[in-house]
C-alpha positions as CSV (number, residue, x, y, z in Angstrom):
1,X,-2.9,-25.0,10.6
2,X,-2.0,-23.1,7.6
3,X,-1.8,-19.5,8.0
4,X,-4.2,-18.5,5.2
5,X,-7.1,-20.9,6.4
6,X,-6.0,-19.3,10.3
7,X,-6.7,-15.3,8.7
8,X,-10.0,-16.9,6.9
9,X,-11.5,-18.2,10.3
10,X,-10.4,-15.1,12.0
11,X,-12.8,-13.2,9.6
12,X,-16.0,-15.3,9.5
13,X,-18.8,-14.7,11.8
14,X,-18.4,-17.0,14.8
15,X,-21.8,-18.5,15.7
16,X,-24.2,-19.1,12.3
17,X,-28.0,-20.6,12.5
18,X,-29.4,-22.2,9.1
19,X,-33.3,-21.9,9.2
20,X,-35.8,-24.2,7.2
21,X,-39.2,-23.5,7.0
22,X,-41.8,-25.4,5.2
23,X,-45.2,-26.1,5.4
24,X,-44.3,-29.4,7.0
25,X,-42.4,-27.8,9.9
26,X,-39.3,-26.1,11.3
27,X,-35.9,-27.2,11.6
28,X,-32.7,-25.0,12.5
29,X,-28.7,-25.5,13.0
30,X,-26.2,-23.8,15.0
31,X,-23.0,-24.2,13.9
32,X,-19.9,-22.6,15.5
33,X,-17.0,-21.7,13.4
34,X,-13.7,-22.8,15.3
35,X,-10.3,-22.7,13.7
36,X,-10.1,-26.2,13.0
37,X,-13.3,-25.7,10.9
38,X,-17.0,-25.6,11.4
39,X,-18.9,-27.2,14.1
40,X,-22.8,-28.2,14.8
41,X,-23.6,-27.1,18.3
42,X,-27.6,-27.5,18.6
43,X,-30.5,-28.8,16.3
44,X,-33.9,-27.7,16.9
45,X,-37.1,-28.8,14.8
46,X,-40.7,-28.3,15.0
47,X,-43.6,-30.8,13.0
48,X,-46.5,-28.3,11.9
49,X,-49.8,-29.7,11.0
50,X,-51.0,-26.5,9.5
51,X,-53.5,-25.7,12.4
52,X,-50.5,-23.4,14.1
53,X,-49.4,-20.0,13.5
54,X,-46.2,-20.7,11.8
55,X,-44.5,-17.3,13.2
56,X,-45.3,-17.9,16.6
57,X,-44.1,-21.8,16.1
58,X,-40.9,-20.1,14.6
59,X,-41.1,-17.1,18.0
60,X,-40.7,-20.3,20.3
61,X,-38.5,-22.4,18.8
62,X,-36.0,-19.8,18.9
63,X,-37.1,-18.1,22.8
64,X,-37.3,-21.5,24.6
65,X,-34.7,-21.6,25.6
66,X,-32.9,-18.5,24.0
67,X,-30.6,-18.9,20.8
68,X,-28.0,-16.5,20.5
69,X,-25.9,-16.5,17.2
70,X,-24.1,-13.9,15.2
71,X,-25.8,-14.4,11.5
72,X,-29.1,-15.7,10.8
73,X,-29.3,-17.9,7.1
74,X,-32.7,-18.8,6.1
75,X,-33.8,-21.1,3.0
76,X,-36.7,-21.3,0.6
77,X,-37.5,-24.4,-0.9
78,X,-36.1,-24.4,-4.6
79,X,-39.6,-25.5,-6.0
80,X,-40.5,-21.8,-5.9
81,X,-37.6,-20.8,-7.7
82,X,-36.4,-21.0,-11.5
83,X,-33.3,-22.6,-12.4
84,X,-31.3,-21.9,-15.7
85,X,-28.0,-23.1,-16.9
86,X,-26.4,-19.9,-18.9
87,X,-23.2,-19.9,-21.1
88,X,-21.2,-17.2,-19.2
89,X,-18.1,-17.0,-21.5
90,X,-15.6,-14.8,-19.3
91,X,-14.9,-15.8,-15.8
92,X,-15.6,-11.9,-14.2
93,X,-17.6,-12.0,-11.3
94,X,-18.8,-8.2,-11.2
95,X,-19.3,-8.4,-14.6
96,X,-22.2,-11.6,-14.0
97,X,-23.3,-10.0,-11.6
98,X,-24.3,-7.2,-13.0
99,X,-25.4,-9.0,-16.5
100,X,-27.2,-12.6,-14.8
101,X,-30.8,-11.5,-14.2
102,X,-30.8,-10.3,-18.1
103,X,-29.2,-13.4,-19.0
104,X,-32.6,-15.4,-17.4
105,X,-34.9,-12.7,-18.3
106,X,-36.1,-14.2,-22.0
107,X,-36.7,-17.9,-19.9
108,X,-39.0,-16.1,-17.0
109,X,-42.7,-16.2,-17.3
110,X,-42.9,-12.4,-15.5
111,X,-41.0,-9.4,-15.6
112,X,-37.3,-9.1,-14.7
113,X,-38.7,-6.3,-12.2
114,X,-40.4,-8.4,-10.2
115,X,-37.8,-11.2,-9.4
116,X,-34.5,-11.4,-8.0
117,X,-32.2,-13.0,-9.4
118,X,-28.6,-14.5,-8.2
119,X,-26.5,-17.3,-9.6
120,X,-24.6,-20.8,-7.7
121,X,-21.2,-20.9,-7.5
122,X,-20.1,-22.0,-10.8
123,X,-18.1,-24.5,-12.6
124,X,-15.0,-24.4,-14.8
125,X,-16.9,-25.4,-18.1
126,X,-17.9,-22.0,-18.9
127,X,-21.9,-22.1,-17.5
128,X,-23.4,-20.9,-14.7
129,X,-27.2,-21.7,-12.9
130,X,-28.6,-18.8,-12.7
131,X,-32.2,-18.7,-9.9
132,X,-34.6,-16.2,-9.9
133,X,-37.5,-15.9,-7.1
134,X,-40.3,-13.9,-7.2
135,X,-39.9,-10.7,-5.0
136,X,-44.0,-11.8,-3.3
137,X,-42.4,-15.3,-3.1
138,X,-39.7,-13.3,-1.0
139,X,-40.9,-10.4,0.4
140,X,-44.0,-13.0,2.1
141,X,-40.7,-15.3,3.1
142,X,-39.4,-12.7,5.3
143,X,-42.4,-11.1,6.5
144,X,-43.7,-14.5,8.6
145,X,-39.9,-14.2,10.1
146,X,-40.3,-10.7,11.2
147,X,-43.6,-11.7,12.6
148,X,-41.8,-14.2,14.7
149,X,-38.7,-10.9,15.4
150,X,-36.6,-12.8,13.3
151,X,-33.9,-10.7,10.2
152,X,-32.4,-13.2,8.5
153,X,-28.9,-11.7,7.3
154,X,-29.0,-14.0,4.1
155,X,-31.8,-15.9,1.8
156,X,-30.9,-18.5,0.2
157,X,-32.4,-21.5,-1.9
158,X,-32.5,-25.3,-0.9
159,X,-29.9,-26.4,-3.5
160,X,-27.6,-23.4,-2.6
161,X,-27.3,-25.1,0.7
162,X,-27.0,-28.7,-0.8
163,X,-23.9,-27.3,-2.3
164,X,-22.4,-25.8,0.3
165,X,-23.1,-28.7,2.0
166,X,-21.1,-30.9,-0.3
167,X,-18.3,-27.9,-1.1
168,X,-17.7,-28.0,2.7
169,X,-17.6,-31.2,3.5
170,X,-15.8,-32.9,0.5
171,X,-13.5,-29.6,-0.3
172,X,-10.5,-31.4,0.3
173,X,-11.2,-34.7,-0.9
174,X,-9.6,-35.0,-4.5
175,X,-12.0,-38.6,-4.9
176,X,-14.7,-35.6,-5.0
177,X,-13.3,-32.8,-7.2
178,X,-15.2,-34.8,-10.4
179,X,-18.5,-34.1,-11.3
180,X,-21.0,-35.7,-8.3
181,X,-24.7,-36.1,-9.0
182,X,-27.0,-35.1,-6.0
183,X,-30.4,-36.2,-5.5
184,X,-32.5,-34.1,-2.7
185,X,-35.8,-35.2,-1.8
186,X,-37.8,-32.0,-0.8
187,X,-41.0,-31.3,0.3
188,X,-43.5,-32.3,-2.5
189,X,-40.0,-32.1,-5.5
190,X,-37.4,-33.9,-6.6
191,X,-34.0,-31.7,-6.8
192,X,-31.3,-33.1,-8.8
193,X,-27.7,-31.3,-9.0
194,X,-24.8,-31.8,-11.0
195,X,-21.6,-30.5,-8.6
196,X,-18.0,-31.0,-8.0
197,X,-15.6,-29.3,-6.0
198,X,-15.5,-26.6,-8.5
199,X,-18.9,-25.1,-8.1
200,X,-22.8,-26.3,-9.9
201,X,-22.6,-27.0,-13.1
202,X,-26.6,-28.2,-13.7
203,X,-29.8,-27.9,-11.5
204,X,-33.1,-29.6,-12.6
205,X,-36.5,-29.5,-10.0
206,X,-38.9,-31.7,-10.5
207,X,-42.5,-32.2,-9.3
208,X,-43.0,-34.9,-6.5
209,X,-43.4,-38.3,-8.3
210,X,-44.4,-42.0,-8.0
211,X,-41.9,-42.9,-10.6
212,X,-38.9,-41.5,-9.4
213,X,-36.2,-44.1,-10.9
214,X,-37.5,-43.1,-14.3
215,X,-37.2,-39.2,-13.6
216,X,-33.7,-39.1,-12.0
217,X,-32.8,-41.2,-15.1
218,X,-34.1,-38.8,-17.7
219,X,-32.4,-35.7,-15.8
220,X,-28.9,-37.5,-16.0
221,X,-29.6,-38.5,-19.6
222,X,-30.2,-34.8,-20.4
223,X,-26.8,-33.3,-18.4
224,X,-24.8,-35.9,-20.4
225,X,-26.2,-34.9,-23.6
226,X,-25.2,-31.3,-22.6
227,X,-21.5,-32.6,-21.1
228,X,-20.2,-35.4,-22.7
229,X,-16.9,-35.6,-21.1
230,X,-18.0,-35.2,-17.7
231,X,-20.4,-37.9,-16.6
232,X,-21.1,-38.0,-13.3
233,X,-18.9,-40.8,-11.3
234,X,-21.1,-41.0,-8.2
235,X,-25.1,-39.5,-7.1
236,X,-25.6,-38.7,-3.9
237,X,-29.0,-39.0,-2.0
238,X,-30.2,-37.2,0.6
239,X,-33.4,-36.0,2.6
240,X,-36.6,-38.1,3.2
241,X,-37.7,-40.8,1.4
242,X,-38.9,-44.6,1.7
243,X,-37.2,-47.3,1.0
244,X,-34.0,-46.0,0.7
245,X,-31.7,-49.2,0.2
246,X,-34.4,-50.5,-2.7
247,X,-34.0,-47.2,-4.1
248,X,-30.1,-46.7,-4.2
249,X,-30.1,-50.2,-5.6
250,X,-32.8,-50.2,-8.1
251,X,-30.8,-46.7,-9.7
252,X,-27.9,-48.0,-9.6
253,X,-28.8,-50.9,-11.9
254,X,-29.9,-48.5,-14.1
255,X,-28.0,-45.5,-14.3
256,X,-24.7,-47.7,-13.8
257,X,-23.3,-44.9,-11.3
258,X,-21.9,-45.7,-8.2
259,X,-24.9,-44.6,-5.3
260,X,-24.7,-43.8,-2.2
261,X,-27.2,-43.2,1.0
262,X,-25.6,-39.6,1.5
263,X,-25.1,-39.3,5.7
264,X,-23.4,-35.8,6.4
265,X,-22.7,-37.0,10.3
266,X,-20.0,-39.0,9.1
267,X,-17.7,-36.1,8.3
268,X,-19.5,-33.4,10.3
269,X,-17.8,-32.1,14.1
270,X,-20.4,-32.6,16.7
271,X,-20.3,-31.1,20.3
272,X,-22.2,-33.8,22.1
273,X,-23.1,-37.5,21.2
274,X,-26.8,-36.6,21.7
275,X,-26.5,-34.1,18.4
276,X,-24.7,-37.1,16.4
277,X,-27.7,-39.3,17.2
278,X,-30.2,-36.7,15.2
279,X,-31.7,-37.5,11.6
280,X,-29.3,-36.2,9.4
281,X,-32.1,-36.1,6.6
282,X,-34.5,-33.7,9.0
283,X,-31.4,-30.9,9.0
284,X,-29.7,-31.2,6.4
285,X,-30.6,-27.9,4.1
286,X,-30.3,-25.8,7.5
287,X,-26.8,-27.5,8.1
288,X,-25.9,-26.5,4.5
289,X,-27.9,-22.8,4.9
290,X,-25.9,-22.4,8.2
291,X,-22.4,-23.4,5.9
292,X,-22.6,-21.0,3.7
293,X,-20.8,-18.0,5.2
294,X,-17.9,-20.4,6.3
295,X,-17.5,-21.1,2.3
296,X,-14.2,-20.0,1.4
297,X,-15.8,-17.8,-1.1
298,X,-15.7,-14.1,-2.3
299,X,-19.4,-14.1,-2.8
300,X,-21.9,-16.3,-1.3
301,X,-25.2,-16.9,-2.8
302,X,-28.2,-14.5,-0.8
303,X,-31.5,-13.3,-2.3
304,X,-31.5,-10.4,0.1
305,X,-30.3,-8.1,-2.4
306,X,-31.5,-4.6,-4.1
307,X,-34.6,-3.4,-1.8
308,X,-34.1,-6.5,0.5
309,X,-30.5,-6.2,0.9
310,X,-29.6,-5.6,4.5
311,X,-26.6,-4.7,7.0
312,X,-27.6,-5.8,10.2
313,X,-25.9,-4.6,13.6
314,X,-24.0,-7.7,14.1
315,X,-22.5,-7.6,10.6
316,X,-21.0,-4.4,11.4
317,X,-20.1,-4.9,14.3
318,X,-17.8,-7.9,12.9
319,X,-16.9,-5.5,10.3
320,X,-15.8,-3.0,13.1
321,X,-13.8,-6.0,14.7
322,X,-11.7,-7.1,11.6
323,X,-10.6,-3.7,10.5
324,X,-9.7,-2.9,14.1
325,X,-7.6,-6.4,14.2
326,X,-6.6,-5.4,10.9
327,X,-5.3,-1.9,12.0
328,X,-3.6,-3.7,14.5
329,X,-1.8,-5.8,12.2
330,X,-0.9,-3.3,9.6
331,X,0.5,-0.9,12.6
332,X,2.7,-3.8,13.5
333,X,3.7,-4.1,10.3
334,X,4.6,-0.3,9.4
335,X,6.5,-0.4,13.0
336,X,8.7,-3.1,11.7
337,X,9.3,-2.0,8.4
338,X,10.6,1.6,10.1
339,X,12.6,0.3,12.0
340,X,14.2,-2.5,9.7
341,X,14.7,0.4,7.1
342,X,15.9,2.8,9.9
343,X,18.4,0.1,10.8
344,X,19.3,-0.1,7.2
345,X,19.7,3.6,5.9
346,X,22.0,4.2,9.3
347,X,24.0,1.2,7.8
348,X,24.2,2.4,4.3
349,X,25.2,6.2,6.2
350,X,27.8,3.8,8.0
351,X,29.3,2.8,4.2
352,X,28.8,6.2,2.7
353,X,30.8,8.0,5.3
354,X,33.3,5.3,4.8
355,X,33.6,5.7,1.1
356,X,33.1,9.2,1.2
357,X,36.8,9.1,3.7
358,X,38.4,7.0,0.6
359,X,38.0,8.9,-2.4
360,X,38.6,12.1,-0.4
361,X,42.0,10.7,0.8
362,X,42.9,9.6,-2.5
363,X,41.7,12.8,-5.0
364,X,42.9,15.0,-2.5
365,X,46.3,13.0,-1.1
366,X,48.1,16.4,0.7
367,X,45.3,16.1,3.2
368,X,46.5,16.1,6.4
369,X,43.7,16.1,8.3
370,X,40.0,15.0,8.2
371,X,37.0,16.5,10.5
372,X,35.2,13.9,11.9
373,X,31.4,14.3,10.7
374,X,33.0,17.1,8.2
375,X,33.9,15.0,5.8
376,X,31.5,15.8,2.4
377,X,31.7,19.2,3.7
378,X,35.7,19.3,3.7
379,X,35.4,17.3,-0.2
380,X,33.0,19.7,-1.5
381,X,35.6,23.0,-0.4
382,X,38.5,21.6,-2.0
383,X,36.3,20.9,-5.4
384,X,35.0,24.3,-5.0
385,X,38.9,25.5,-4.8
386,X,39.9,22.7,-8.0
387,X,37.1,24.3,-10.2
388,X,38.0,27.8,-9.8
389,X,41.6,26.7,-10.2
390,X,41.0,25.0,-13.0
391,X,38.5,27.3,-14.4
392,X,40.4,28.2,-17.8
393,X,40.2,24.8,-19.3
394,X,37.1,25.3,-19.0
395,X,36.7,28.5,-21.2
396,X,38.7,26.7,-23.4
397,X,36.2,24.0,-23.9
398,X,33.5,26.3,-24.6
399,X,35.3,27.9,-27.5
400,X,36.6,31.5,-26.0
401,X,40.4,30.9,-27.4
402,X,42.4,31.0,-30.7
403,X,42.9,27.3,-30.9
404,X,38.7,27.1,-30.6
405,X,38.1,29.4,-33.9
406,X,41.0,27.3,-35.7
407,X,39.3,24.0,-34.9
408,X,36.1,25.5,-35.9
409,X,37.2,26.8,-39.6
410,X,39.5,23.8,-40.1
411,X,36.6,21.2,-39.9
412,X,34.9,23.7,-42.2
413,X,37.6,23.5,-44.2
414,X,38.9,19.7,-44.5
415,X,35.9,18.5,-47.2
416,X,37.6,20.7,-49.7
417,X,40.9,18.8,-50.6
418,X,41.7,21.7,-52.9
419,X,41.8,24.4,-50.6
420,X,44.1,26.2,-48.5
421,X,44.6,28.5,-45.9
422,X,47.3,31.7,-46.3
423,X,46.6,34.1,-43.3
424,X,44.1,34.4,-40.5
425,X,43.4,37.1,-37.8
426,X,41.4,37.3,-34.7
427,X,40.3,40.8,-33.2
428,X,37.8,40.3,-30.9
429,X,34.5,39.2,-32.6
430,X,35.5,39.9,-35.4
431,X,37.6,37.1,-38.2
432,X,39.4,37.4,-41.2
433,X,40.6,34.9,-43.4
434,X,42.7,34.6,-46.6
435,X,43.1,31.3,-48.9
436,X,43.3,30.0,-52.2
437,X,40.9,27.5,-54.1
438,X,40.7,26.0,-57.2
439,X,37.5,27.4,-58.4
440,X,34.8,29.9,-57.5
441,X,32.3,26.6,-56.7
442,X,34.6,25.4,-53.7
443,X,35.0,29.4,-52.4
444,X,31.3,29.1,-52.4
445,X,30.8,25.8,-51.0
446,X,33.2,27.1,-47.9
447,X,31.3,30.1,-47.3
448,X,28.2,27.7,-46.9
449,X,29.7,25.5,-44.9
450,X,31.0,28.4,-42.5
451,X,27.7,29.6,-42.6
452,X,26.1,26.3,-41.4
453,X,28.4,26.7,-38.6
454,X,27.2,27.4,-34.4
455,X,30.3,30.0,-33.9
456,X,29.4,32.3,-36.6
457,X,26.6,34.9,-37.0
458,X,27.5,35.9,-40.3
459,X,29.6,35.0,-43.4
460,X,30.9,37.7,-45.7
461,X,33.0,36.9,-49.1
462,X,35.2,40.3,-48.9
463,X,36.5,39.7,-52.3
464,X,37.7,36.9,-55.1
465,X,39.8,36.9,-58.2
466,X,41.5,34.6,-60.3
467,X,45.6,34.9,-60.7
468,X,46.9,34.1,-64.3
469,X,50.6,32.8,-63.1
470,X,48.6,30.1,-60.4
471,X,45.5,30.1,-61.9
472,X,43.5,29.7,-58.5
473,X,41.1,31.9,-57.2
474,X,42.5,33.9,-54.0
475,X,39.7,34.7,-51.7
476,X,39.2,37.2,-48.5
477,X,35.9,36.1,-46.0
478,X,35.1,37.8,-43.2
479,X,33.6,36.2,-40.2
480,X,31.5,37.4,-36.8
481,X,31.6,35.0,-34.1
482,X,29.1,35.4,-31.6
């Protein structure tokens, strides 16, 4: 087993139920979630003839004998719900789901406030289905399973669990990953989805009727006109109907797809032999419902949102549990990263001190002897003695000499090629200088220049004058350094 699909099982809740209720009876799946993937555990079903009370029906079937599971996933028949296929052109998920129930507001017959709305997991083609239920539709929904002490932890539709039926299932089975048509028969409607292993990329419902060929026909004609490029390869059917081998043969004559009688058993994990020998068709949408939080996904599909949204007990306990393991894990790994980077720094101090022994011996050659553990200590004293030895080269640098006010007045000086120096004298702050120049304009161009100068604070021309024997200007400046 892969490590990733080993941390995903670790998280999701261990024992799941999927709940159908219709007004033709009751059915219900337990599935356990084991690490080699999900597993059906007990099927229970009830026939109602409308003469019972439905909550008390549903108060048995779960007391006798007693069902214990972790999260409860109910589904409402997706007759009562509205379907929409919305261009979503960004691939954000908080984003959608903060803009969907806007997206499907201008196709509702009611107001936006009085529906919730959520969306399938979508395709890659740049759509998704968006469903909206009625909050009465809901809010009635859960009130018969309170009656019977039931609080479901998720609310779902019946082609959200098709779905995750067939994205559980066929997940790994690259045949699959194409578009798949899916045909459910429901109670009094005709469900037809367009998935792949991607997500749902088209939902139609239809009303119950005699002349069913003809309506799966037209549905298919109207996704291909949409999608082109991906035509369906196979169509699934699935739930109750009569005549099923006439059926898948009569539409595949005419729809030219590949059709199959859609039998979950054959890749589901069943505890007993008794369990494998149920009607797949009876339990298939609480299979699915029951699937859901095993999807590998970052958001399941659940109606119980806004006012109905929910955190029961169990959920937080299983919360509780996976950051505790979590904890755990992360407190393992902070104890081995301290001591792997303990292990390293004391080997990198190792090197140091080793290198530190090196350069000391060969800066500092007439030592004779080394301190053990003293050794950065002992280097840092002798450059502390080398500095203050060495000290006046330093002054030097920083321009406190003769040769410093020389350097400073001859780079002054070399951009005038007719110029000359004659005398110079340094008394303190305080310098003189004499020189000769061909004209007044380079005396003046030097005294600017000197001027422009970081050494000097000021500039003074103590006197100029032309000589008639040389006929160059002799010149006297006086400088303040600072």
């Amino acid at each position: 087993m892969k490590q990733g699909t080993f941390f995903r099982n670790l998280f999701k809740p261990r024992t799941v139920v999927g709940l159908q209720v219709t007004a033709a009876g009751l059915a219900l799946v337990k599935v356990i979630n084991t690490f080699k993937g999900p597993e059906i555990a007990e099927i229970r079903s009830r026939t109602l003839t409308g003469k019972e009370d439905t909550a008390e029906q549903l108060k048995a079937m779960f007391d006798n004998p007693g069902l214990k599971y972790d999260m409860l996933v109910t589904s409402i028949p997706s007759s009562l719900g509205s379907f929409r296929r919305i261009p979503v052109p960004f691939q954000k998920r908080r984003k959608l789901d903060k803009i969907i129930k806007y997206q499907l507001e201008p196709y509702l017959p009611l107001s936006i406030d009085d529906v919730v709305v959520d969306y399938l997991p979508g395709g890659n083609d740049g759509n998704a289905v968006a469903v909206g239920m009625e909050k009465a539709i809901l809010r009635a929904h859960l009130d018969l399973l309170g009656n019977a002490g039931l609080e479901p932890d998720m609310v779902v539709v019946d082609d959200a669990a098709v779905f995750s039926l067939y994205g559980t299932l066929f997940r790994d089975d690259k045949k699959e990953q194409d578009p798949t048509a899916i045909v459910h028969f429901g109670e009094q409607f005709l469900g037809v989805q367009i998935a792949s292993g991607h997500g749902v990329s088209f939902v139609r419902i239809l009303p119950e009727s005699e002349d069913v060929i003809s309506a799966i026909r037209d549905t298919l004609n109207i996704y291909m006109l949409q999608e082109e490029s991906h035509t369906p390869r196979n169509l699934l059917l699935m739930g109750t109907y009569p005549a099923q081998e006439e059926l898948r043969k009569e539409l595949e004559n005419v729809t030219g797809i590949n059709v199959k009688i859609w039998d979950p058993w054959n890749k589901c994990r069943v505890r007993s032999k008794e369990l494998a020998k149920a009607n797949p068709a009876h339990v298939a949408i609480p299979l699915g419902a029951a699937l859901i939080p095993a999807i590998e996904s970052a958001r399941p599909f659940n109606f119980r949102k806004d006012e109905f949204s929910i955190e029961s007990v169990v959920e937080l306990k299983r919360k509780m549990g996976s950051l505790v393991v979590l904890l755990f894990f992360l407190g393992g790994l902070l104890t081995f990263h301290l001591y792997q980077k303990e292990h390293m720094q004391a080997q990198k101090y190792r090197e140091v001190k080793k290198q530190v022994q090196t350069v000391f011996l060969s800066t500092f050659p007439e030592t004779t002897r080394i301190v053990k553990g003293q050794e950065l200590v002992q280097m840092k004293q002798k450059m502390r003695e080398e500095r203050i030895r060495l000290a006046w080269i330093k002054k030097g640098e920083q321009g406190d000499t003769v040769l410093a006010v020389l350097k400073e007045l001859t780079k002054s000086m070399a951009q005038f090629s007719d110029l000359y120096l004659e005398s110079f004298s340094l008394d303190g702050r305080e310098v003189e200088i004499e020189g000769g120049a061909m004209n007044f304009e380079t005396v003046d161009k030097l005294k600017a220049a000197l001027q422009g100068s970081t050494m000097f604070t000021s500039v003074k021309l103590g006197g100029a004058k032309t000589t008639r024997q040389e006929r160059k200007v002799k010149f006297l400046m006086k400088l303040e350094k600072k």
